[in-house]
MOPAC internal coordinates of N, CA, C and O (Angstrom, degrees):
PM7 1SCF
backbone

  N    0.0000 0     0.00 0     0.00 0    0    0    0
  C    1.4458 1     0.00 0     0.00 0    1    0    0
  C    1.5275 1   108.43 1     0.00 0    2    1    0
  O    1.2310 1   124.61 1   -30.51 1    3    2    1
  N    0.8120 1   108.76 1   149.49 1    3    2    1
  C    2.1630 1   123.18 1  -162.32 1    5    3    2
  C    1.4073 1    89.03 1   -98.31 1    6    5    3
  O    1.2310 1   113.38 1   151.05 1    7    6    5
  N    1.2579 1   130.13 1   -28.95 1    7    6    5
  C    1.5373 1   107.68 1   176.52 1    9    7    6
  C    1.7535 1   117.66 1  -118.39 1   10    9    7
  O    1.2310 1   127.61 1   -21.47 1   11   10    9
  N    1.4182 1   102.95 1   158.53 1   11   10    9
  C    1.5940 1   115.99 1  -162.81 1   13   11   10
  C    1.1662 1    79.12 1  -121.06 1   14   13   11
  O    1.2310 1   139.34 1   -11.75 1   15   14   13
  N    2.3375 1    80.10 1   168.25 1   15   14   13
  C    1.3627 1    96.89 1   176.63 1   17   15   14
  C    1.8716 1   115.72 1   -61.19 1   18   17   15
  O    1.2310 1   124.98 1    26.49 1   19   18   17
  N    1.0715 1   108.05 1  -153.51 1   19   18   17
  C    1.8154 1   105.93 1  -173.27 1   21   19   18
  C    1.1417 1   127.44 1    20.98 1   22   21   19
  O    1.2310 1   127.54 1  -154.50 1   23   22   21
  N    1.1706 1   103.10 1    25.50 1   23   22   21
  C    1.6227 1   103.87 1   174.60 1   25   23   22
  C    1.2357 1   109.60 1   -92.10 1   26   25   23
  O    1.2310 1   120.65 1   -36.23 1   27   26   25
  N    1.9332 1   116.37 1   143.77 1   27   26   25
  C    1.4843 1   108.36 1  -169.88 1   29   27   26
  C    1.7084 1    95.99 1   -80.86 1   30   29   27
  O    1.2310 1   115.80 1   -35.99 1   31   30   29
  N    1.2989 1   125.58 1   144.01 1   31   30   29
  C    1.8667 1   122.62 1   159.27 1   33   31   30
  C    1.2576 1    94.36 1  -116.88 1   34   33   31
  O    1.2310 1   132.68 1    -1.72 1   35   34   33
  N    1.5672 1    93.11 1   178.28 1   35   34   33
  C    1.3917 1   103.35 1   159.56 1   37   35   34
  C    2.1299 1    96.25 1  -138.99 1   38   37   35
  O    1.2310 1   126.94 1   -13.44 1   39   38   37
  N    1.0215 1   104.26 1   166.56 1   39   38   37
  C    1.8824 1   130.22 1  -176.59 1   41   39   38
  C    1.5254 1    89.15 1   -81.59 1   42   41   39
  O    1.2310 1   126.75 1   -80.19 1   43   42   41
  N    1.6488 1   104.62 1    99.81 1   43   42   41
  C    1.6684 1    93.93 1   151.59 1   45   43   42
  C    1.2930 1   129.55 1   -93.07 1   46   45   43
  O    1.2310 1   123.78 1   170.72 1   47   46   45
  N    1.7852 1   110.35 1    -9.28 1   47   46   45
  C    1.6360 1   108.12 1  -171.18 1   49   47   46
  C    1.3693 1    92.98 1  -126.79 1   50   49   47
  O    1.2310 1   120.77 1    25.43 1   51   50   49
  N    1.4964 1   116.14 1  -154.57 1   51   50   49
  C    1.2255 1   128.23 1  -159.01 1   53   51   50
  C    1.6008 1   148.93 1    25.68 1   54   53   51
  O    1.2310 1   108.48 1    50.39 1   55   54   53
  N    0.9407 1   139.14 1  -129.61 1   55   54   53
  C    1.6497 1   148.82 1   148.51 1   57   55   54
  C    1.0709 1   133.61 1   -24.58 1   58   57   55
  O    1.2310 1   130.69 1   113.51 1   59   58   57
  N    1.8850 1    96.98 1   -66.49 1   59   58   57
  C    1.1882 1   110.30 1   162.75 1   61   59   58
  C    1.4322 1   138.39 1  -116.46 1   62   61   59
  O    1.2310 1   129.16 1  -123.88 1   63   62   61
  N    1.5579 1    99.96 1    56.12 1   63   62   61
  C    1.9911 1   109.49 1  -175.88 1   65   63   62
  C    1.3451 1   111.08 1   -55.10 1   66   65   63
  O    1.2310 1   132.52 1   -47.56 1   67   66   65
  N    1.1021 1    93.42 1   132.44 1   67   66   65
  C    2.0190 1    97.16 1   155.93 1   69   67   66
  C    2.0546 1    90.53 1   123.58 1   70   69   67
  O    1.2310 1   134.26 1   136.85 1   71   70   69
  N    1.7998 1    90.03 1   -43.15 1   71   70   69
  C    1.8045 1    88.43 1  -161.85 1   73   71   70
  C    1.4946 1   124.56 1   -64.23 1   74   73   71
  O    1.2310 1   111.02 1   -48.07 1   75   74   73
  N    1.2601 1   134.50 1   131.93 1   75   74   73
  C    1.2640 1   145.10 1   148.38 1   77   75   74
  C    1.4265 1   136.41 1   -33.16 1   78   77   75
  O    1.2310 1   116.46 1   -28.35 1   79   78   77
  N    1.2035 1   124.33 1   151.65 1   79   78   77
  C    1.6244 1   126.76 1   166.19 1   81   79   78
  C    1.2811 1   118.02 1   158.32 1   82   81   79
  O    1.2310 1   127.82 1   -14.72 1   83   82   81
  N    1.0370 1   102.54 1   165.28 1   83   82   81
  C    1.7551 1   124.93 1  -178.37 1   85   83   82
  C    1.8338 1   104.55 1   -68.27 1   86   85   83
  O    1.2310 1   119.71 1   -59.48 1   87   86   85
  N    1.3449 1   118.16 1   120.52 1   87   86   85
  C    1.8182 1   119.86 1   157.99 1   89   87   86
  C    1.4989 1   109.00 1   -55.22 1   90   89   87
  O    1.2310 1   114.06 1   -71.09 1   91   90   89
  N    1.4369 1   128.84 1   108.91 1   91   90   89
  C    1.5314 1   137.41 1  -168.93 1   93   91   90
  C    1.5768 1    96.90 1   -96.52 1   94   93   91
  O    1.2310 1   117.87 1   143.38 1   95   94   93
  N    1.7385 1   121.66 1   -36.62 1   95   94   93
  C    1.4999 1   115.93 1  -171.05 1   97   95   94
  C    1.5668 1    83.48 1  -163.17 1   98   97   95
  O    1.2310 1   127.48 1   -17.86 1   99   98   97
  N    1.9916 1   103.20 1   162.14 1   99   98   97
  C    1.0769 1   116.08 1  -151.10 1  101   99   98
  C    2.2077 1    84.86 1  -144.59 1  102  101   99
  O    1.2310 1   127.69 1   -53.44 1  103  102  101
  N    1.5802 1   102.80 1   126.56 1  103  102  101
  C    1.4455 1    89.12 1   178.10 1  105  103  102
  C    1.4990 1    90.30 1  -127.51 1  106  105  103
  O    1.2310 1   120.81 1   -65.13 1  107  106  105
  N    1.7967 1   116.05 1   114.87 1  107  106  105
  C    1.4023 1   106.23 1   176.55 1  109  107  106
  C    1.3295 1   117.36 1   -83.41 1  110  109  107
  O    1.2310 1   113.29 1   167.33 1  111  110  109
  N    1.5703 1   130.29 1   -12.67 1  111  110  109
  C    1.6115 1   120.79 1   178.82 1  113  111  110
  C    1.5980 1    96.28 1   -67.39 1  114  113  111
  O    1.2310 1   123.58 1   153.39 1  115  114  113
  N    1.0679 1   110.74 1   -26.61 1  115  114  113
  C    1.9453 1   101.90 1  -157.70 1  117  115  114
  C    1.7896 1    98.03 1  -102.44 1  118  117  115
  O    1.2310 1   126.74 1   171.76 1  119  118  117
  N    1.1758 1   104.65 1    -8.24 1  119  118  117
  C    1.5007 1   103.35 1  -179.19 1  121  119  118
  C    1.7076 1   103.85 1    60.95 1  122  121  119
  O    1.2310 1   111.16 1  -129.10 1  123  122  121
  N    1.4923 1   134.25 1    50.90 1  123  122  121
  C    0.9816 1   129.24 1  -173.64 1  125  123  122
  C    1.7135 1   101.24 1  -127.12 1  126  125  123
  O    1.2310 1   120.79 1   -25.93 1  127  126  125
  N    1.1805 1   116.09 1   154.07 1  127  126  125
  C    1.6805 1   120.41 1   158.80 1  129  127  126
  C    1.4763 1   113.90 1  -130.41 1  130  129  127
  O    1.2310 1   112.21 1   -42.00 1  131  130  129
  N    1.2009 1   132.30 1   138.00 1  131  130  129
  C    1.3534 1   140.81 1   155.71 1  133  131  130
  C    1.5426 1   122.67 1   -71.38 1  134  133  131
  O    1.2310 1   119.47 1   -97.03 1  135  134  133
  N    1.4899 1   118.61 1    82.97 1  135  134  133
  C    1.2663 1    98.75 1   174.32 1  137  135  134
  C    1.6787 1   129.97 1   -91.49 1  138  137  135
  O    1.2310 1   122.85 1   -24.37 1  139  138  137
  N    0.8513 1   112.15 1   155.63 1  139  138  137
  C    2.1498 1   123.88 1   177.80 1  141  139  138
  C    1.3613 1   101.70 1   -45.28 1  142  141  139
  O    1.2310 1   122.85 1   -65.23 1  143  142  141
  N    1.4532 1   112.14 1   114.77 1  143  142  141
  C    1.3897 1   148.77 1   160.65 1  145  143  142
  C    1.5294 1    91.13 1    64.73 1  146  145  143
  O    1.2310 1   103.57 1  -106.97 1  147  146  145
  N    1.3091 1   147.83 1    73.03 1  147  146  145
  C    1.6342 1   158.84 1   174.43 1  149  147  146
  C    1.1890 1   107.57 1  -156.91 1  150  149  147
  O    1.2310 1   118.54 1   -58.08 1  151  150  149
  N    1.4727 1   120.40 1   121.92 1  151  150  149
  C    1.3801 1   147.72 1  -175.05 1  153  151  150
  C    1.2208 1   117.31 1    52.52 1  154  153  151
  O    1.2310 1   126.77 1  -119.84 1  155  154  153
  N    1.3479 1   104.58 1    60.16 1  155  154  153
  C    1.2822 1   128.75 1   173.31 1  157  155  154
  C    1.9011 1   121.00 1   -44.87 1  158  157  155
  O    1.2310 1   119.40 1   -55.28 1  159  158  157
  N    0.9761 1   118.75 1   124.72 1  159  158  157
  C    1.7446 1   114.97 1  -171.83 1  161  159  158
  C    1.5635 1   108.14 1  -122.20 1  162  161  159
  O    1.2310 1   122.76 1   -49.88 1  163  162  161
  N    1.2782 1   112.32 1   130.12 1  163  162  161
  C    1.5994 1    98.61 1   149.25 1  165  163  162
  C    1.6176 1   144.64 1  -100.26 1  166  165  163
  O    1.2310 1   125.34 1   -54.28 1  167  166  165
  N    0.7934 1   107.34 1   125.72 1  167  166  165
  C    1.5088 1    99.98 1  -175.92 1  169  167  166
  C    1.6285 1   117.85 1   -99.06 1  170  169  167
  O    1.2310 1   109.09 1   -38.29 1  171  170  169
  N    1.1408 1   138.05 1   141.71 1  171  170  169
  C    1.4364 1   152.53 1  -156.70 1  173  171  170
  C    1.7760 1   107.96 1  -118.68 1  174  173  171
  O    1.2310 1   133.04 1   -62.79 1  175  174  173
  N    1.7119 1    92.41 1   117.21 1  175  174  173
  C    1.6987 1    94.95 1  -171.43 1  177  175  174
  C    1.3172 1   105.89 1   -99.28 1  178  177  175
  O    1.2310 1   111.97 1   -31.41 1  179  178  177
  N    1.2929 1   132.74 1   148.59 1  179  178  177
  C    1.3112 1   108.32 1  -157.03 1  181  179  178
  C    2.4069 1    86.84 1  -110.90 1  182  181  179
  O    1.2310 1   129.00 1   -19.10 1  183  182  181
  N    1.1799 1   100.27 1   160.90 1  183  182  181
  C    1.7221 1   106.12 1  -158.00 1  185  183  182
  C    1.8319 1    70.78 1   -73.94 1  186  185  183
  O    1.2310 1   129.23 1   -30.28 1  187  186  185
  N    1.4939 1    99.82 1   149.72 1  187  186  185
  C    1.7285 1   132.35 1   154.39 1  189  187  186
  C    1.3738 1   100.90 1  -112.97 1  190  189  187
  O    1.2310 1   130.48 1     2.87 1  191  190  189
  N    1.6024 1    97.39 1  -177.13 1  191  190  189
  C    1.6538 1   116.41 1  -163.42 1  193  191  190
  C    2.1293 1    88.23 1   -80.75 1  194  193  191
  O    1.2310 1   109.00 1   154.32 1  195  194  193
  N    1.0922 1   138.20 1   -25.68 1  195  194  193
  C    1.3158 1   108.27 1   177.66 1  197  195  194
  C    1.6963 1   114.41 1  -127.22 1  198  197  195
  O    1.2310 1   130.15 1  -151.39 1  199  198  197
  N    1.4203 1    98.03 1    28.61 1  199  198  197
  C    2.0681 1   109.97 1  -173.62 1  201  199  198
  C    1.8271 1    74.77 1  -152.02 1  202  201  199
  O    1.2310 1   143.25 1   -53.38 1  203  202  201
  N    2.1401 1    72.45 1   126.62 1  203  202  201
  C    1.7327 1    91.56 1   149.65 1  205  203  202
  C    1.9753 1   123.54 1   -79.66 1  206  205  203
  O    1.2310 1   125.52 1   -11.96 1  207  206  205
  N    1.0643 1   106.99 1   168.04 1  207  206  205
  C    1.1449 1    97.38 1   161.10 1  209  207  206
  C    1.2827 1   143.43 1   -63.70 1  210  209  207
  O    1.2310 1   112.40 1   -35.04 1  211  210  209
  N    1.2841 1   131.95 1   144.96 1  211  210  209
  C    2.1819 1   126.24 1  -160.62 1  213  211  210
  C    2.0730 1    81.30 1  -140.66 1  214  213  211
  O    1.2310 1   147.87 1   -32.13 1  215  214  213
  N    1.5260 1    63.36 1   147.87 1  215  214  213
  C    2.0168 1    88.28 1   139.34 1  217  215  214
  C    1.1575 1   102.60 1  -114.96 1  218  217  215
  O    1.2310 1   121.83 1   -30.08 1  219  218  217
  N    2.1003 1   114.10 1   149.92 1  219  218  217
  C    1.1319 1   126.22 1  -170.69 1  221  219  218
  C    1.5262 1    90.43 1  -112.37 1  222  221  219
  O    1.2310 1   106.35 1   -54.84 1  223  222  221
  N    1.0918 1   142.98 1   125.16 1  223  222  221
  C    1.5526 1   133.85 1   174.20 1  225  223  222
  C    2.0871 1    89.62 1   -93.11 1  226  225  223
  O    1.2310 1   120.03 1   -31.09 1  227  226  225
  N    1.6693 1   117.56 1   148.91 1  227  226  225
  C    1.3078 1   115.29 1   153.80 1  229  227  226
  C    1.3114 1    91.03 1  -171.16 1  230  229  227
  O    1.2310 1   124.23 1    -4.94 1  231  230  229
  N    1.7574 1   109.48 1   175.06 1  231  230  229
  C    1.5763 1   130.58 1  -162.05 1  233  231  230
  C    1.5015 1    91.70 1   -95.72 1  234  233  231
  O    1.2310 1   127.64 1   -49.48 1  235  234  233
  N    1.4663 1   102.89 1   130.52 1  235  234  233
  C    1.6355 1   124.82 1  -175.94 1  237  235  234
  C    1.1079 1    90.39 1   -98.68 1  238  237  235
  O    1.2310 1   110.81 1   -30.92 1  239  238  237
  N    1.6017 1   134.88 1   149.08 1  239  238  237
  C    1.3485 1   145.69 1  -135.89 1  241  239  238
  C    1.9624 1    85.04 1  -116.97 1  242  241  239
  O    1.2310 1   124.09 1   -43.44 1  243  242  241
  N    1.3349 1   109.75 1   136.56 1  243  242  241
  C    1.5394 1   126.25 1  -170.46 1  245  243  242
  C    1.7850 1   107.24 1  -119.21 1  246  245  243
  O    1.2310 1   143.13 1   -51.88 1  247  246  245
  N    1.5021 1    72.67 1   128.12 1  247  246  245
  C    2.2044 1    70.73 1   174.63 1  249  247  246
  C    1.4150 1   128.89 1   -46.34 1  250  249  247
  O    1.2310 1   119.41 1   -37.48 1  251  250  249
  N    1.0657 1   118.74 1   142.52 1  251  250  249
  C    2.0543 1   118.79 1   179.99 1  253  251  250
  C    1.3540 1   116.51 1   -69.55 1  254  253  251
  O    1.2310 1   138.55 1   158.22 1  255  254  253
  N    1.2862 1    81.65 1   -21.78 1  255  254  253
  C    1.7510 1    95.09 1   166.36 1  257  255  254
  C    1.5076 1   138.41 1   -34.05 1  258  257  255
  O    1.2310 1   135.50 1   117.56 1  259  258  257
  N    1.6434 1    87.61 1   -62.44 1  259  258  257
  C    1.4352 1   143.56 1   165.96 1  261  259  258
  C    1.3633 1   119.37 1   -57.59 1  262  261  259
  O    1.2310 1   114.05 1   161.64 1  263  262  261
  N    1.4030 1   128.88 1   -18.36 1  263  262  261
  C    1.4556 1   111.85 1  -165.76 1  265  263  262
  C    1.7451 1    82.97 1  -142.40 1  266  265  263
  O    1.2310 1   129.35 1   -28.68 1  267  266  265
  N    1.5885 1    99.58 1   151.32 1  267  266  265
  C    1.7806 1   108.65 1  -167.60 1  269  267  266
  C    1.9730 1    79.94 1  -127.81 1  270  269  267
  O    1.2310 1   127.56 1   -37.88 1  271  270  269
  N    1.6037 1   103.05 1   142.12 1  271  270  269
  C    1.2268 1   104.17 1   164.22 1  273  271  270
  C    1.0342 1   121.34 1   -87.46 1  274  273  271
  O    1.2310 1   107.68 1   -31.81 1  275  274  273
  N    1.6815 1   140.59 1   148.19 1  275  274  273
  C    1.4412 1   153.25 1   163.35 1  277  275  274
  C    1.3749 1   119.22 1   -90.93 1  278  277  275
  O    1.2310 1   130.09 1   -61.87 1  279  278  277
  N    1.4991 1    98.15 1   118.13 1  279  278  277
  C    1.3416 1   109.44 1  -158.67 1  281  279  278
  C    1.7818 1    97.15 1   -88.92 1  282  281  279
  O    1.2310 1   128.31 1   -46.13 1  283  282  281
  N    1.5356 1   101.61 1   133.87 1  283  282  281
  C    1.2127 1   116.05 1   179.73 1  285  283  282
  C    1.4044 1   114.14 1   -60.15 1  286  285  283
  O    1.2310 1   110.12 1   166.06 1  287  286  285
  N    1.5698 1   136.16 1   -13.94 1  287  286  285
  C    1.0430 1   124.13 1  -169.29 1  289  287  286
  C    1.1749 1   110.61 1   -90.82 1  290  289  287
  O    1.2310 1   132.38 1   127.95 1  291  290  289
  N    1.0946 1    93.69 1   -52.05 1  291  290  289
  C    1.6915 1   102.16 1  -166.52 1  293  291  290
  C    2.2007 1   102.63 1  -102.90 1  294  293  291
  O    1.2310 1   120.80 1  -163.88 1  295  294  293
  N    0.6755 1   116.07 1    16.12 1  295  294  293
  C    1.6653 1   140.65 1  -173.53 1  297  295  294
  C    1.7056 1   107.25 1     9.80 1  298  297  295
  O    1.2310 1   134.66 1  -116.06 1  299  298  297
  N    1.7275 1    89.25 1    63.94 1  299  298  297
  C    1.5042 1    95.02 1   166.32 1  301  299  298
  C    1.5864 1   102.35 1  -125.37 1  302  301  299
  O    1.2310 1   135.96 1     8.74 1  303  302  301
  N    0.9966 1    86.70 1  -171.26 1  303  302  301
  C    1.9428 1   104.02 1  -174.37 1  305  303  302
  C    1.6041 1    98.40 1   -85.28 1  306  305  303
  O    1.2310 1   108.39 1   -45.53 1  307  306  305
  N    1.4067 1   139.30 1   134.47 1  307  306  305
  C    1.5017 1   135.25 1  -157.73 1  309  307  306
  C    1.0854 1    80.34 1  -154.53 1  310  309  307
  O    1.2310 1   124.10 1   -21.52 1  311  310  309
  N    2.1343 1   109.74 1   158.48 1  311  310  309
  C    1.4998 1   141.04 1   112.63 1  313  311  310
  C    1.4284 1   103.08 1   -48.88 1  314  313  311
  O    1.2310 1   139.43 1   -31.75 1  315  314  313
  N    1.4103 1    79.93 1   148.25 1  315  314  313
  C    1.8961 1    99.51 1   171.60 1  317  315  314
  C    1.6608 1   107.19 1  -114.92 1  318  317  315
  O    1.2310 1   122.68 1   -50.66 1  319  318  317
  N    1.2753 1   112.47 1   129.34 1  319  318  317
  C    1.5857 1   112.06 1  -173.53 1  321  319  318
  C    1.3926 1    92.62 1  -112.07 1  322  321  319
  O    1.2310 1   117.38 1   -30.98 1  323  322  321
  N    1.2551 1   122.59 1   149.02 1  323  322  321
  C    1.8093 1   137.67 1   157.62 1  325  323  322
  C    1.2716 1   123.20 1   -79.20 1  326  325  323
  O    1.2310 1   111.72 1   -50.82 1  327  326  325
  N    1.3837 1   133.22 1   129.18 1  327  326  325
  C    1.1004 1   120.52 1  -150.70 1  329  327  326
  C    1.6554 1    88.80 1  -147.79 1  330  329  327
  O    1.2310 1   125.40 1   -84.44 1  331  330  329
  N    1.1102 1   107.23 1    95.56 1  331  330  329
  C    1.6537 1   127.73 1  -171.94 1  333  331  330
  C    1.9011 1    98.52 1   -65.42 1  334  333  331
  O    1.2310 1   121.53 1   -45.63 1  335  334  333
  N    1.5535 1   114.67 1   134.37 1  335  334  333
  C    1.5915 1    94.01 1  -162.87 1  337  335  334
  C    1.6974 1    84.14 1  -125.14 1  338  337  335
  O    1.2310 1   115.05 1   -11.15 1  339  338  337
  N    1.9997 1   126.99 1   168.85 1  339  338  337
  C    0.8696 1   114.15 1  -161.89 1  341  339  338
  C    1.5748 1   118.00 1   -60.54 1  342  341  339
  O    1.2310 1   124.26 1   164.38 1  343  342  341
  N    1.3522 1   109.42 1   -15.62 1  343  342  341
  C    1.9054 1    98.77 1  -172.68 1  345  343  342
  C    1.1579 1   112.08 1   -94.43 1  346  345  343
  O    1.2310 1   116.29 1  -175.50 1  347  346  345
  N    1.5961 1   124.66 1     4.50 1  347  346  345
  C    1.5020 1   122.82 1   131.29 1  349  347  346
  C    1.7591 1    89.83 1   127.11 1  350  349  347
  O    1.2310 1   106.64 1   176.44 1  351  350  349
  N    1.2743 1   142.45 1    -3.56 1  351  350  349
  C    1.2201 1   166.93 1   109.46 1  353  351  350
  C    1.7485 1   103.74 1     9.59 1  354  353  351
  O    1.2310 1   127.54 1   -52.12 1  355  354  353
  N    1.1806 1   103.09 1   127.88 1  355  354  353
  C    1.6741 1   101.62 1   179.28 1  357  355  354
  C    1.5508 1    98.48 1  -106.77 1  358  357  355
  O    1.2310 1   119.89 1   -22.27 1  359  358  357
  N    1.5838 1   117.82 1   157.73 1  359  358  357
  C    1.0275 1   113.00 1   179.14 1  361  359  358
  C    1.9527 1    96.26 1  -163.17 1  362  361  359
  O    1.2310 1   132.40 1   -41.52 1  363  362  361
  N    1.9158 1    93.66 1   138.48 1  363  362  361
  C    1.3772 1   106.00 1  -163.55 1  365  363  362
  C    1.8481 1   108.85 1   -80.76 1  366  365  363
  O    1.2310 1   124.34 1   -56.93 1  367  366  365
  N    1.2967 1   109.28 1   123.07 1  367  366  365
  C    1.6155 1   111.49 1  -176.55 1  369  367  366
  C    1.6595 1    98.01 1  -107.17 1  370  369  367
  O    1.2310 1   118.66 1   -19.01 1  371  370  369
  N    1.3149 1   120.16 1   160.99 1  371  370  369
  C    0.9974 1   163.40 1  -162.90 1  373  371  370
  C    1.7700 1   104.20 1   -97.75 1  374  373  371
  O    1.2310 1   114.80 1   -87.04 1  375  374  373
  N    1.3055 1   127.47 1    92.96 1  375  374  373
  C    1.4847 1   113.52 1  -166.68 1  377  375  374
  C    1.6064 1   108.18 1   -94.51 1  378  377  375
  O    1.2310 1   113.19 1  -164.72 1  379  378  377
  N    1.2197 1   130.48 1    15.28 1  379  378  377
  C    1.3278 1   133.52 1   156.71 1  381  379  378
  C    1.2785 1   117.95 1  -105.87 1  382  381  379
  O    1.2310 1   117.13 1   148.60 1  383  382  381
  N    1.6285 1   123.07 1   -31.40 1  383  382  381
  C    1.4100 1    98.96 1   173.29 1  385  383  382
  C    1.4222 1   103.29 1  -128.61 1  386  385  383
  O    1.2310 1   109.87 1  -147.69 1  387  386  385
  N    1.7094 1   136.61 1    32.31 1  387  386  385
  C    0.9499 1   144.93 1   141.71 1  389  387  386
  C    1.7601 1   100.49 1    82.37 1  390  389  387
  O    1.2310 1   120.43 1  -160.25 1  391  390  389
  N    1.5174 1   116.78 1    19.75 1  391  390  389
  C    1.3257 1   105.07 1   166.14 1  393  391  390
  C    1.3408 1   141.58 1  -117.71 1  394  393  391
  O    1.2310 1   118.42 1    -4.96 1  395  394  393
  N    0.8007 1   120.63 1   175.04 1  395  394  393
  C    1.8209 1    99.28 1  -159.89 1  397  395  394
  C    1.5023 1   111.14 1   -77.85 1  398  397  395
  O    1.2310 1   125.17 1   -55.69 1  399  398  397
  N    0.9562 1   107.67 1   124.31 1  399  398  397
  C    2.2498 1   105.63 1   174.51 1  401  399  398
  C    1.8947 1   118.93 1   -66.96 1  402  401  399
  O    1.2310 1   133.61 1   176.99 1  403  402  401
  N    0.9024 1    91.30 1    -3.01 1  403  402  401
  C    1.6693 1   100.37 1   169.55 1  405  403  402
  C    1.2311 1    99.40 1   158.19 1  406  405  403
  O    1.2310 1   134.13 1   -20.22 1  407  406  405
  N    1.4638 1    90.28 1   159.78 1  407  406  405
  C    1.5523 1   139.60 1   163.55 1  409  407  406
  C    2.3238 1   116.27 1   -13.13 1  410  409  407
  O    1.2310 1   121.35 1   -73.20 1  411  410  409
  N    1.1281 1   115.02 1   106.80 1  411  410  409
  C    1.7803 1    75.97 1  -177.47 1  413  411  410
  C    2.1096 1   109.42 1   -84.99 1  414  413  411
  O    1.2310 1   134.75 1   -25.92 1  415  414  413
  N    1.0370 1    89.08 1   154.08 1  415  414  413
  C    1.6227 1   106.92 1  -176.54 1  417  415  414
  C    1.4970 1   115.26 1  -119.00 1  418  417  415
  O    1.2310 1   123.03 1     3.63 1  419  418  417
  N    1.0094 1   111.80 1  -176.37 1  419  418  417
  C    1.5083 1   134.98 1  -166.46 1  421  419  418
  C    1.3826 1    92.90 1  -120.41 1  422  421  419
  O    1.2310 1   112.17 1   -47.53 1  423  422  421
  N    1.6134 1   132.37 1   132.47 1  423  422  421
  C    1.3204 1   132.84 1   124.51 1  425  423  422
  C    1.4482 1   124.05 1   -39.75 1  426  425  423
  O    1.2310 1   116.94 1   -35.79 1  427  426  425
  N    0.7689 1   123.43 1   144.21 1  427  426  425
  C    2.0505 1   133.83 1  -164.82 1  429  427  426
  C    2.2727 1    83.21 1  -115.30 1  430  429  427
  O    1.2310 1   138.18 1   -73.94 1  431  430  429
  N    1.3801 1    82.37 1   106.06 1  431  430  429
  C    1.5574 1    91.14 1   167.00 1  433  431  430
  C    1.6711 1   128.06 1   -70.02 1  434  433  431
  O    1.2310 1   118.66 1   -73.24 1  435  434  433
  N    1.2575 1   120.17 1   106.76 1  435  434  433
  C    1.2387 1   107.77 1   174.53 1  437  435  434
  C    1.2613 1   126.91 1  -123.66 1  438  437  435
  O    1.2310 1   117.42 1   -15.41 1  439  438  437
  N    1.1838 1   122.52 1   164.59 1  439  438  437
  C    1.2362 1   122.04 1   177.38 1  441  439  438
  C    1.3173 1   139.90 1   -80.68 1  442  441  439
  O    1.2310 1   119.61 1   -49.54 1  443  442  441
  N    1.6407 1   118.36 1   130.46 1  443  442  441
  C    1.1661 1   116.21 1  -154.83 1  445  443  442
  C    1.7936 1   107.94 1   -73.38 1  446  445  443
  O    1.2310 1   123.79 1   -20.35 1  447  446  445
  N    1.3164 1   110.33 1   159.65 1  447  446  445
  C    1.5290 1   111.62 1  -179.77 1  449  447  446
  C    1.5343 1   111.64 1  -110.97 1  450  449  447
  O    1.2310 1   120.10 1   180.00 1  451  450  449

């Protein structure tokens, strides 16, 4: 998937087009992202013997489909191109103004449980 967490997007389809926010979590089997304050849900707790009843308001997870990242440089709405560099390291470019959207890094290997 071309986009990470903290990445700024914005909503090009559905409900909520036009709106902005920060990537909070990233689910690659479902191809889904959760972005900051977008597709907002409520959920209904029902009262027990020592909690009254609440609404829980939180962000319902939106297709990747659906959301285009905004490139900090040039601060428009962009494709993200891969740009394989010589020490074999991928790194995310900017396909309108050809600059890189961050830093490239290392995955931190861990062990599975």
């Amino acid at each position: 998937m071309k986009i990470h967490v903290n990445d700024n997007v914005m909503v090009i389809s559905g409900k909520d087009k036009g709106k902005k926010g920060l990537v909070m979590r990233l689910s690659d089997k479902s191809g889904k992202v959760v972005v900051e304050k977008v597709n907002i849900r409520t959920k209904h707790i029902k009262k027990s013997q020592g909690q009254a009843g609440q609404k829980i308001r939180f962000e319902a997870p939106v297709s990747a489909s659906n959301v285009m990242v905004i490139c900090p440089n040039c601060s428009k709405v962009t494709r993200v191109a891969q740009l394989i560099l010589k020490t074999g390291k991928k790194q995310r470019v900017c396909k309108k103004c050809n600059q890189t959207l961050d830093k490239p890094f290392e995955r931190k290997r861990t062990k599975k449980r």
